[in-house]
DSSP file (Angstrom, degrees, kcal/mol; ACC not computed):
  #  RESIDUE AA STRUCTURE BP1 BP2  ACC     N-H-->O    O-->H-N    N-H-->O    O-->H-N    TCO  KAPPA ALPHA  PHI   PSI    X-CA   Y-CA   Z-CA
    1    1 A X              0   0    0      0, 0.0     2,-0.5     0, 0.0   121,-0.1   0.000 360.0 360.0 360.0 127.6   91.1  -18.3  157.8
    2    2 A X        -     0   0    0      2,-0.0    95,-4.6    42,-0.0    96,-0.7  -0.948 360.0-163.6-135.3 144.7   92.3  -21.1  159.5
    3    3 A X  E     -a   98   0A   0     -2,-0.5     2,-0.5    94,-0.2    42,-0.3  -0.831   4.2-156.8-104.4 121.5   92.5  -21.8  163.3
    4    4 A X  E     -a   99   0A   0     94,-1.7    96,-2.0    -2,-0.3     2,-0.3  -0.974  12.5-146.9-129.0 126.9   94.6  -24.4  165.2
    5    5 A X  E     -ab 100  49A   0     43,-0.8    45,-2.1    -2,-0.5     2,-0.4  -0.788   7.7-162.5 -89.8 137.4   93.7  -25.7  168.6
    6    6 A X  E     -a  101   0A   0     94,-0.7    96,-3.9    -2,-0.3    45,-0.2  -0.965   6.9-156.9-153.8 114.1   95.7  -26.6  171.1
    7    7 A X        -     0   0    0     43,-0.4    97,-0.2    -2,-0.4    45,-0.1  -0.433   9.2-149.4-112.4  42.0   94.4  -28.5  173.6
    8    8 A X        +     0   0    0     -2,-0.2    96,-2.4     1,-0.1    97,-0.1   0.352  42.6 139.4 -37.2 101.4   96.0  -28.6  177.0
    9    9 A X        +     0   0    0     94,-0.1    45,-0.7    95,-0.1    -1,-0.1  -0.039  45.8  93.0-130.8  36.1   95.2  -32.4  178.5
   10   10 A X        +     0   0    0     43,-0.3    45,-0.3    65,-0.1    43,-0.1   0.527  55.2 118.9-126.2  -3.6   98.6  -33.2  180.1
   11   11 A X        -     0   0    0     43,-0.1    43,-0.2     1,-0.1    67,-0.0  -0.277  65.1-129.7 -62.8 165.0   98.2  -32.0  183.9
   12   12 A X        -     0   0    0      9,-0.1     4,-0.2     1,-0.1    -1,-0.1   0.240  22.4-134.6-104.2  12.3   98.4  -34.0  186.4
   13   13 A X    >   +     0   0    0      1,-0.1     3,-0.9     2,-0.1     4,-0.5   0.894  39.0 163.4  40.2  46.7   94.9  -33.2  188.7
   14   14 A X  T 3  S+     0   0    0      1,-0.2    -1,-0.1     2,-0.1     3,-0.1   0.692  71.3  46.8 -63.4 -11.6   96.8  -33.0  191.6
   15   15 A X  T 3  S+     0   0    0      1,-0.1    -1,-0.2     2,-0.1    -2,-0.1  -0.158  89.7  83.8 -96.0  23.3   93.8  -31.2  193.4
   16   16 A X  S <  S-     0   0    0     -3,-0.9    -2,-0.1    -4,-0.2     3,-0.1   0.875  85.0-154.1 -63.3 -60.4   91.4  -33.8  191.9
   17   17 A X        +     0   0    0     -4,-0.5     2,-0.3     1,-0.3    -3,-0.1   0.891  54.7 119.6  36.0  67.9   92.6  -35.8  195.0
   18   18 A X  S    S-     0   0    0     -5,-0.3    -1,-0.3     2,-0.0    -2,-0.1  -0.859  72.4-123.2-124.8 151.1   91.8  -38.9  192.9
   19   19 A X  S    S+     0   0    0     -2,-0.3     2,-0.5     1,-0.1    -2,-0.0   0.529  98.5  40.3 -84.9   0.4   94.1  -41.7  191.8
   20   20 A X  S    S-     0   0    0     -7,-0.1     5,-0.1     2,-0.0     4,-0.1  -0.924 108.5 -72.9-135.9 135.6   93.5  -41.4  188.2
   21   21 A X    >>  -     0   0    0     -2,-0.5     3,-0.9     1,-0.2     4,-0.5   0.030  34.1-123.2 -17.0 134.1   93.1  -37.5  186.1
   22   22 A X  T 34 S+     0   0    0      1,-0.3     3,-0.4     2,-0.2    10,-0.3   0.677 107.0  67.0 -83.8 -26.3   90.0  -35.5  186.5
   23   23 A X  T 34 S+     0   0    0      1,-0.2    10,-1.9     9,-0.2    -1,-0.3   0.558  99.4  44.5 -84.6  -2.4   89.7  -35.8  182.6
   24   24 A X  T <4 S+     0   0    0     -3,-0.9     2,-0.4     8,-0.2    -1,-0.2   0.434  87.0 109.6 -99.3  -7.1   89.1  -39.3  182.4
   25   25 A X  S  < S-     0   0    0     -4,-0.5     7,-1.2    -3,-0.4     2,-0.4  -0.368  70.8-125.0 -58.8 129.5   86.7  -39.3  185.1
   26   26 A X  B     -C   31   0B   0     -2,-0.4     5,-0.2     5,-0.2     2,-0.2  -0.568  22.7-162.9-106.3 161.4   83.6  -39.9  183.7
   27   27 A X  S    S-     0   0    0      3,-2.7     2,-1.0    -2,-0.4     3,-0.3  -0.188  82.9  -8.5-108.9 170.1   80.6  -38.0  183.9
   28   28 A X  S    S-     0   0    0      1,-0.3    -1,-0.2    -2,-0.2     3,-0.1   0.113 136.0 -52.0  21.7  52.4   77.3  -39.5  182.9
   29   29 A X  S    S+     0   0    0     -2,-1.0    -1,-0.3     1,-0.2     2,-0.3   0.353 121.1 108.2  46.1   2.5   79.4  -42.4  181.6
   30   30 A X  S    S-     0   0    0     -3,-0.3    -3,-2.7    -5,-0.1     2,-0.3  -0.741  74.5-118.3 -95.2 143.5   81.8  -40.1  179.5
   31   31 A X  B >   -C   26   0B   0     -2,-0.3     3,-2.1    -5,-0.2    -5,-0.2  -0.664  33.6-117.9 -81.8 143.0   85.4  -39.2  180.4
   32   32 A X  G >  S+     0   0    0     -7,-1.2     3,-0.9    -2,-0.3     4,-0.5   0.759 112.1  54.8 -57.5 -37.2   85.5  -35.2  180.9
   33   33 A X  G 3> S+     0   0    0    -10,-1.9     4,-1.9     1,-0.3    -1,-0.3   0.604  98.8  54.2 -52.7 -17.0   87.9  -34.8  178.1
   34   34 A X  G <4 S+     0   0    0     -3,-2.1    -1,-0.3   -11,-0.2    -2,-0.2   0.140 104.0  61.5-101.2  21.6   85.8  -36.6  175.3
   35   35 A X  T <> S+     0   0    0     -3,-0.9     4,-1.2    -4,-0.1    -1,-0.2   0.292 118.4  36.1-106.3 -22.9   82.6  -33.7  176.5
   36   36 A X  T  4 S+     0   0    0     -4,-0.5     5,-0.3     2,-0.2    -2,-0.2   0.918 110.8  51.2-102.4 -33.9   85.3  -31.2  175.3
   37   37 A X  T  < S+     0   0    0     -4,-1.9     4,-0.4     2,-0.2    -3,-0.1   0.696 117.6  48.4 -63.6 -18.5   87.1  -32.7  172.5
   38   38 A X  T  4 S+     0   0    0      1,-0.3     4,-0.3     2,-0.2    -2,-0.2   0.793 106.4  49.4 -96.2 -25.3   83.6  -33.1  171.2
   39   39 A X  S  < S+     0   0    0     -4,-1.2    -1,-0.3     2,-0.1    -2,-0.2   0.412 114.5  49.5 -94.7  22.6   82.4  -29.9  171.8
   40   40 A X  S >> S+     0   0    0     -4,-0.1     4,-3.1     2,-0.1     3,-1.7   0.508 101.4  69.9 -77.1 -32.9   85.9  -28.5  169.9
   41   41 A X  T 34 S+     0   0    0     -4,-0.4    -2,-0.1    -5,-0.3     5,-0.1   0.704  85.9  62.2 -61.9 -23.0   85.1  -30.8  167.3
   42   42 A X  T 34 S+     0   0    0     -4,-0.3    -1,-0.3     1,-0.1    -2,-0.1   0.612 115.6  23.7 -99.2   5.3   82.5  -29.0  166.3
   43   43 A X  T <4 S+     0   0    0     -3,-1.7     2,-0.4     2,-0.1    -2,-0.2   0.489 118.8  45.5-113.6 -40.2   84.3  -25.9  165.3
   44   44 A X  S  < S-     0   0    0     -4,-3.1   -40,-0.1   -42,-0.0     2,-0.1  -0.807  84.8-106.8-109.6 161.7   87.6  -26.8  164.6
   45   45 A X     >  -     0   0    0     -2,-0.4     4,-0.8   -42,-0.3     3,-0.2  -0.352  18.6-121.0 -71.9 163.2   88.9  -29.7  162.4
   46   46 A X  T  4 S+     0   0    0      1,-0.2    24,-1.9     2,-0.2    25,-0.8   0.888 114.3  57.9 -47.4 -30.1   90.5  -32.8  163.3
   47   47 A X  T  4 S+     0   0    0      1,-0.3    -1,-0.2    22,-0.2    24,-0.1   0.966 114.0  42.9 -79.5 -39.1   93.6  -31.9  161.1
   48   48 A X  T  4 S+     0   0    0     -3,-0.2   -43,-0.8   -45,-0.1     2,-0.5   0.559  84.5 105.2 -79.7 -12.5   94.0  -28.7  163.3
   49   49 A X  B  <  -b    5   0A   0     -4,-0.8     2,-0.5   -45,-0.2    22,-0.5  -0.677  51.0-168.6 -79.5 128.0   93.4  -30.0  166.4
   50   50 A X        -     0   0    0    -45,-2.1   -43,-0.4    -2,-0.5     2,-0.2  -0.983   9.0-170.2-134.2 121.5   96.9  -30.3  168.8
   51   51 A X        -     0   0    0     -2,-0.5    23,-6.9    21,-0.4     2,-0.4  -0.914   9.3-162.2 -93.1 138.6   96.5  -32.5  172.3
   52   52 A X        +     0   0    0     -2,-0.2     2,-0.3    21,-0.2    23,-0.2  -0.673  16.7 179.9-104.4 159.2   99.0  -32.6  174.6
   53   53 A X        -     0   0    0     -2,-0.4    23,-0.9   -43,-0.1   -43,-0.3  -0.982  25.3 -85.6-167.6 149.7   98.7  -35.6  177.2
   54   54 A X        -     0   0    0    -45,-0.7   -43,-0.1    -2,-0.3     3,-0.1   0.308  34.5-104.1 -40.2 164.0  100.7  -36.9  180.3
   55   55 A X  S    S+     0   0    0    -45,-0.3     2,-0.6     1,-0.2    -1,-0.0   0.919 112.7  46.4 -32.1 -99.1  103.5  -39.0  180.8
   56   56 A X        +     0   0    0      2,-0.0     2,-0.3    -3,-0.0    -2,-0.2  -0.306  68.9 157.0 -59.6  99.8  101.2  -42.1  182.0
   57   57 A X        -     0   0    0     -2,-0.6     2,-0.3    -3,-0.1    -4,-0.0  -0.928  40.9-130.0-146.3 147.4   98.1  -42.7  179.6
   58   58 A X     >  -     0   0    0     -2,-0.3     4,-3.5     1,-0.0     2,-0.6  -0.613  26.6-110.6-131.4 124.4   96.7  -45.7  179.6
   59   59 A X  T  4 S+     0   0    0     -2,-0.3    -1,-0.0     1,-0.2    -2,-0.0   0.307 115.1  55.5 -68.8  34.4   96.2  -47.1  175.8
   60   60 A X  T  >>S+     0   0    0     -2,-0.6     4,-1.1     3,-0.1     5,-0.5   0.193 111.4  44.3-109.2 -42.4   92.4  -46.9  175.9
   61   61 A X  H  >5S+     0   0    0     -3,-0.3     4,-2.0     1,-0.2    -2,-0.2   0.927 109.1  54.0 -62.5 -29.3   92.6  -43.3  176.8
   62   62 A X  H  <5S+     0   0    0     -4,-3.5    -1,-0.2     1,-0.2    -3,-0.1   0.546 109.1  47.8 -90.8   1.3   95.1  -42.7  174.5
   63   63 A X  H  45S+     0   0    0     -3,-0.5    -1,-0.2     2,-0.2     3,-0.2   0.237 113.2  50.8-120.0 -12.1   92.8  -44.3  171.3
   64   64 A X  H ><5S+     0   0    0     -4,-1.1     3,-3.6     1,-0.2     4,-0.4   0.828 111.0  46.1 -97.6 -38.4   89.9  -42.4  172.4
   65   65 A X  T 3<<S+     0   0    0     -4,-2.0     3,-0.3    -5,-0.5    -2,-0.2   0.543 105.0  62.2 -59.8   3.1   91.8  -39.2  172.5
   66   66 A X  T >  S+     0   0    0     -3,-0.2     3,-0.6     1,-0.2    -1,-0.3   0.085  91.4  70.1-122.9   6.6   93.3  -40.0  169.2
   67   67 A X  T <  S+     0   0    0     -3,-3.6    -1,-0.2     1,-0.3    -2,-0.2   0.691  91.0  54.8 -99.6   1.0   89.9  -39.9  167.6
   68   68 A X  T 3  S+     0   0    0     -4,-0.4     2,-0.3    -3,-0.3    -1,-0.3  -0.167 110.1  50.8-102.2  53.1   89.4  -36.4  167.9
   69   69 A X    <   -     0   0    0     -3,-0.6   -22,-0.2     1,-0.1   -23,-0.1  -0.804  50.1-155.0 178.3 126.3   93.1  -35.4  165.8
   70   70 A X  S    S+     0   0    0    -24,-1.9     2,-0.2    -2,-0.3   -23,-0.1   0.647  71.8  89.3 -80.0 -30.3   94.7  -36.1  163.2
   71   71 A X  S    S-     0   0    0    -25,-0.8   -20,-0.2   -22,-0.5     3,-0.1  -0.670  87.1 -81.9-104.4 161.9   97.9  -35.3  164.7
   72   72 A X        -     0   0    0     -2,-0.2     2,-0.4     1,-0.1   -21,-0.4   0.187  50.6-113.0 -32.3 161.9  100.6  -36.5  166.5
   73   73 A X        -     0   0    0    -23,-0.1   -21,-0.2    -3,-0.1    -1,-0.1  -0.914  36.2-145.2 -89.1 124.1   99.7  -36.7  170.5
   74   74 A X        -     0   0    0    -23,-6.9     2,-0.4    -2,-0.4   -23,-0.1  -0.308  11.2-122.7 -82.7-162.4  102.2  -33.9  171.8
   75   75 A X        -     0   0    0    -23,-0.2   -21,-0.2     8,-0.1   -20,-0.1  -0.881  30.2-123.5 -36.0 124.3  103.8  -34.8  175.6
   76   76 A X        -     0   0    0    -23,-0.9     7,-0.2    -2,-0.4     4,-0.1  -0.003  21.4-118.6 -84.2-165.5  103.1  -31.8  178.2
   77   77 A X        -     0   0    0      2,-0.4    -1,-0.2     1,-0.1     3,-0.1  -0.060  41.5 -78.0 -98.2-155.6  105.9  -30.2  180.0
   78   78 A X  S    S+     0   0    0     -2,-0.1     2,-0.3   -67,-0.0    -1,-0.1   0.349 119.5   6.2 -94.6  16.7  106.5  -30.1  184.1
   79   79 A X  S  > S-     0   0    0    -68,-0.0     4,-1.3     1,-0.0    -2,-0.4  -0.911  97.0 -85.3-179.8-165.9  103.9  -27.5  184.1
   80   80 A X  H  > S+     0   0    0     -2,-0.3     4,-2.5     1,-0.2     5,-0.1   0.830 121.2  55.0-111.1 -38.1  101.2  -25.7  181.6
   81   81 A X  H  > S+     0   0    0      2,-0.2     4,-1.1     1,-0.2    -1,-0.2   0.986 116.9  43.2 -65.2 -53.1  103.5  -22.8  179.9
   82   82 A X  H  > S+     0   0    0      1,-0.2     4,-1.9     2,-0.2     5,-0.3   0.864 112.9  58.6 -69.6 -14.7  106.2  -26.2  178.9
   83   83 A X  H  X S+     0   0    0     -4,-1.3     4,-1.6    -7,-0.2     3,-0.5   0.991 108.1  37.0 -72.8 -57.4  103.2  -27.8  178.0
   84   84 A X  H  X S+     0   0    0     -4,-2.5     4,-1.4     1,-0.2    -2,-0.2   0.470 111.4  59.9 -47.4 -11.6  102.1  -25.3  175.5
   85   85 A X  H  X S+     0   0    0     -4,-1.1     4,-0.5     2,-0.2    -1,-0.2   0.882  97.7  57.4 -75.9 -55.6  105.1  -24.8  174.4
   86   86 A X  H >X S+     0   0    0     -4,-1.9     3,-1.7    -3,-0.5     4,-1.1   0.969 113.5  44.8 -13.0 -76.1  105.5  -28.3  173.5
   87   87 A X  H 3X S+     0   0    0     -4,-1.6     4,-0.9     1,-0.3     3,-0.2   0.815 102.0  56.6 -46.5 -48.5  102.6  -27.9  171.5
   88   88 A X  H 3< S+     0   0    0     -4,-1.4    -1,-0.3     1,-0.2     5,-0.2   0.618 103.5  59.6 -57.9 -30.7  103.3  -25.0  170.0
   89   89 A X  H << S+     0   0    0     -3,-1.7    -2,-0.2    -4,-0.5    -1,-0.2   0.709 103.0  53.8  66.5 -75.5  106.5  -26.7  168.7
   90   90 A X  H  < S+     0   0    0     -4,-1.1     2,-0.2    -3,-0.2    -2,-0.2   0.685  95.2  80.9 -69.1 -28.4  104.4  -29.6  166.8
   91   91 A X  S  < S-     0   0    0     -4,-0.9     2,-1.6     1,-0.1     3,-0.1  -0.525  80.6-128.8 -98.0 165.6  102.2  -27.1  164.8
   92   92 A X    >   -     0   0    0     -2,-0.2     3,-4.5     1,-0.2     4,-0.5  -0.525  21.1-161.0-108.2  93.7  103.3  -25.6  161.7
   93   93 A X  G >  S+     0   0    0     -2,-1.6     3,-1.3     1,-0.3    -1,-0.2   0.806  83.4  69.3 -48.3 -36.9  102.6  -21.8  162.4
   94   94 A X  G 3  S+     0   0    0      1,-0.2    -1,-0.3    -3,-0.1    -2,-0.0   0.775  95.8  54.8 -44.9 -26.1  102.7  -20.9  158.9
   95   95 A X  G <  S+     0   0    0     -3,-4.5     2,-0.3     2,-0.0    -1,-0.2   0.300 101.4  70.0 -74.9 -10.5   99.5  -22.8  158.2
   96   96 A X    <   -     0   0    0     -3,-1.3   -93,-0.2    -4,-0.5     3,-0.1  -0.830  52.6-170.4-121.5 147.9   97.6  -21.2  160.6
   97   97 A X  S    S+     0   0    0    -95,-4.6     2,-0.3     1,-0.4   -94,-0.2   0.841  84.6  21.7-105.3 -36.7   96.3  -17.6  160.9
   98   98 A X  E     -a    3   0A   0    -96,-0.7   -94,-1.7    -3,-0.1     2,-0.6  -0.958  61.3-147.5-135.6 142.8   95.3  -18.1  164.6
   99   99 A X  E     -a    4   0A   0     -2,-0.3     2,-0.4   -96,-0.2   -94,-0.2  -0.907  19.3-166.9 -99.5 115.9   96.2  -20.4  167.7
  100  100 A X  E     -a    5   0A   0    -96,-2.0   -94,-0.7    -2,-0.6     2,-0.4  -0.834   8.6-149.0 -87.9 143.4   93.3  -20.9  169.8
  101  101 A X  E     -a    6   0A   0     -2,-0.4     2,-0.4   -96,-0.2   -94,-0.2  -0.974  13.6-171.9-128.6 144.5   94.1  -22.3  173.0
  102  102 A X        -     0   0    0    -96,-3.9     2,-0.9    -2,-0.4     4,-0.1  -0.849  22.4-143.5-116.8 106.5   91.6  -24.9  175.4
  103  103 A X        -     0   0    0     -2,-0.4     3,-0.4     1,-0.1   -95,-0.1  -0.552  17.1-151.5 -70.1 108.4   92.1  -26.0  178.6
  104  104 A X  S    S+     0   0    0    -96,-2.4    -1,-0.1    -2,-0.9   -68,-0.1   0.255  93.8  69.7 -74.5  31.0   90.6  -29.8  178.5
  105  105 A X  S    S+     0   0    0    -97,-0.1    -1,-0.3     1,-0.1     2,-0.3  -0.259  90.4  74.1-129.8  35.4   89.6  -29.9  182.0
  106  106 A X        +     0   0    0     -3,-0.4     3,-0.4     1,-0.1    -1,-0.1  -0.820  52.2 165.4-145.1 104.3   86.7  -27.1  180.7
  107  107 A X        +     0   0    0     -2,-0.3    -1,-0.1     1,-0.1   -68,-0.1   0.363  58.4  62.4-105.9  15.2   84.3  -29.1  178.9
  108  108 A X        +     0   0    0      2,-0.1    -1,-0.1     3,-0.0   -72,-0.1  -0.024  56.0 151.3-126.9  33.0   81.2  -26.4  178.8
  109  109 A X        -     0   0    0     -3,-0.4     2,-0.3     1,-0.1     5,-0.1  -0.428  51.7-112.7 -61.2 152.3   82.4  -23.7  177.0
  110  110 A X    >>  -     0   0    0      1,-0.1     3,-4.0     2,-0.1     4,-0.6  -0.627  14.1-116.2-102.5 150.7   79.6  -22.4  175.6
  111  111 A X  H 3> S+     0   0    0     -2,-0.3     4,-1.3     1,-0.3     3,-0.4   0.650 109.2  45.4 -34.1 -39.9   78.6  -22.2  171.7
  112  112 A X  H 3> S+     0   0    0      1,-0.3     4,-1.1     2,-0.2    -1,-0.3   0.329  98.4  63.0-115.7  17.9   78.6  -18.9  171.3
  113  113 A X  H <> S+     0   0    0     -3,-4.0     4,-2.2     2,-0.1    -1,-0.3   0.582 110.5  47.3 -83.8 -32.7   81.7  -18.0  172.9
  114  114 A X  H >< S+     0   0    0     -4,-0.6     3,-0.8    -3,-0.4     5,-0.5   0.830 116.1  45.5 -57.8 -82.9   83.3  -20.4  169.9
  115  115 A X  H 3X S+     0   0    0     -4,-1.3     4,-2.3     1,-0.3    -3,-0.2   0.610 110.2  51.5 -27.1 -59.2   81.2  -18.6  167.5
  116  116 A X  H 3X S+     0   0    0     -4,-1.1     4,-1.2     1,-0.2    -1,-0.3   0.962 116.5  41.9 -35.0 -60.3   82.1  -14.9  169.0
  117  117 A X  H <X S+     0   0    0     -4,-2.2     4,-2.2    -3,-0.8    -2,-0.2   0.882 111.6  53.1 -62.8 -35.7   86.0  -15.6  168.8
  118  118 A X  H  > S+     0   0    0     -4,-0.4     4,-1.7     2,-0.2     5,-0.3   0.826 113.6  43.0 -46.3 -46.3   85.9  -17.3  165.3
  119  119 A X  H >X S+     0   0    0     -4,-2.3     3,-1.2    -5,-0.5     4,-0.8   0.682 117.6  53.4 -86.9 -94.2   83.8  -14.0  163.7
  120  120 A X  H >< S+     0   0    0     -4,-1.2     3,-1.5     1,-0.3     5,-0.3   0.381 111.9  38.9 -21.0 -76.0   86.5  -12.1  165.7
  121  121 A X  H >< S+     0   0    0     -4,-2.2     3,-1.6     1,-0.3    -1,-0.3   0.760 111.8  57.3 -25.6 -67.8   89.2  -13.9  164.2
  122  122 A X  H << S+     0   0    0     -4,-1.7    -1,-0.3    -3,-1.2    -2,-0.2   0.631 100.3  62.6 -40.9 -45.5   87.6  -13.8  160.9
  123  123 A X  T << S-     0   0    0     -3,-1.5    -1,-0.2    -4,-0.8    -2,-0.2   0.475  88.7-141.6 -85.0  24.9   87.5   -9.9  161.1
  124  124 A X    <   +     0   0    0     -3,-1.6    -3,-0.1    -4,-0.2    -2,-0.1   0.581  68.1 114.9  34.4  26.9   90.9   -9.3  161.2
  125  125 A X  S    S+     0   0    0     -5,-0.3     2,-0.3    -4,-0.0    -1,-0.2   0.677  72.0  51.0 -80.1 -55.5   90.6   -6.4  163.6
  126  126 A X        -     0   0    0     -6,-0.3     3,-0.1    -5,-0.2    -2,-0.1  -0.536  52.1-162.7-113.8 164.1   92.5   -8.2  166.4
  127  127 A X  S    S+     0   0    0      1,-0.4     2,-0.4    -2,-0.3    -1,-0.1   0.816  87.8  19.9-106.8 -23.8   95.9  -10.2  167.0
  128  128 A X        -     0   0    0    -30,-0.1     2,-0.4     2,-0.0    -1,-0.4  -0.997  64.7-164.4-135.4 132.8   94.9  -11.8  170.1
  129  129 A X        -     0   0    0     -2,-0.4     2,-0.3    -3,-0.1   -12,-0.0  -0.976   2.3-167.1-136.6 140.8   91.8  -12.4  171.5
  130  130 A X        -     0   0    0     -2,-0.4     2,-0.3     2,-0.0    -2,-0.0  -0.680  17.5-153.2-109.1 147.2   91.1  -13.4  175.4
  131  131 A X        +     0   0    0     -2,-0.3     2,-0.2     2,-0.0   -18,-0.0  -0.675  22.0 175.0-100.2 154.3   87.3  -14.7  176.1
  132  132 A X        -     0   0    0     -2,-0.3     2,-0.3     2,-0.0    -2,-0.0  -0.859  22.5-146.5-172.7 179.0   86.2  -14.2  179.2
  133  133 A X        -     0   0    0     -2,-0.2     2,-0.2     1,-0.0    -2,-0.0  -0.736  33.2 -86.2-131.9 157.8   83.2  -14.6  181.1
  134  134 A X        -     0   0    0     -2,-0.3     2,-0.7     1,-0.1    -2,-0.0  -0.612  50.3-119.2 -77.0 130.3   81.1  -12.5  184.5
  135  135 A X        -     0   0    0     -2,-0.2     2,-0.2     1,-0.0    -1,-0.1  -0.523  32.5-140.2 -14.1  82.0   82.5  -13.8  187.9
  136  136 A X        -     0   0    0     -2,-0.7     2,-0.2     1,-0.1    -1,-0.0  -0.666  13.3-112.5 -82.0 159.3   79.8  -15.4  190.0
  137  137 A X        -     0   0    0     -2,-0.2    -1,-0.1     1,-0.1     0, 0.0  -0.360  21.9-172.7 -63.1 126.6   79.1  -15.4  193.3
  138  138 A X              0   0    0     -2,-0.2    -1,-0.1     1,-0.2    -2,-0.0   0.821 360.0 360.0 -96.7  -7.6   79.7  -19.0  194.9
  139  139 A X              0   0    0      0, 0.0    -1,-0.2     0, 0.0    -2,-0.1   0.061 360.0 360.0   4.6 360.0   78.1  -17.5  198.3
């Protein structure tokens, strides 16, 4: 079975209210996209992995994002459906049995939410599978 990820990193944080993308803000001295590319990394391969990125990336951003992928870096759309679409575009869907797709501005999915959707995938039961996770209160 093989699974290609698609990695939505080409919005524009406009509710950041920061001058620069909430995925290059760094964290503990890490940009919030490289805590997610790394925890993708550990499930899918580089050759499967598809990023989409902004207009305006700054060529240090764009060489660290280029270490998690083997492939081209795709250009998002004006909004997240043209982005994916884009994306979708780039891979060659014959190669693939399943498209996972990741929003890179979520760098803690947790392990064994990969692991649950992969054995899903892997039992050929379903055509799509949605994760999701219990609501908390923020109260």
């Amino acid at each position: 079975m093989k699974v290609a990820c698609v990695v939505l990193g080409s919005g524009n944080s406009t509710r950041f209210n920061k001058s620069k993308s909430k995925l290059f803000y760094k964290v503990y001295g890490t940009p919030i996209i490289e805590y997610t590319l790394k925890n993708i990394s550990k499930f899918i391969k580089k050759n499967s992995i598809y990023i989409t990125i902004p207009k305006k990336l700054s060529k240090n951003d764009e060489k660290l994002i280029k270490n998690y992928t083997s492939n081209d870096l795709i250009l998002g759309g004006k909004n997240r459906y043209y982005s994916l679409k884009n994306a979708l575009k780039n891979i060659k869907t014959t190669e693939y049995d399943y498209v996972m797709i990741h929003d890179a501005a979520r760098p803690l999915t947790p392990k064994n939410l990969f692991i649950k959707m992969l054995e899903a995938c892997r039992s050929n039961k379903y055509n799509c599978i949605v994760p999701s996770s219990p609501v908390e209160s923020t109260l």
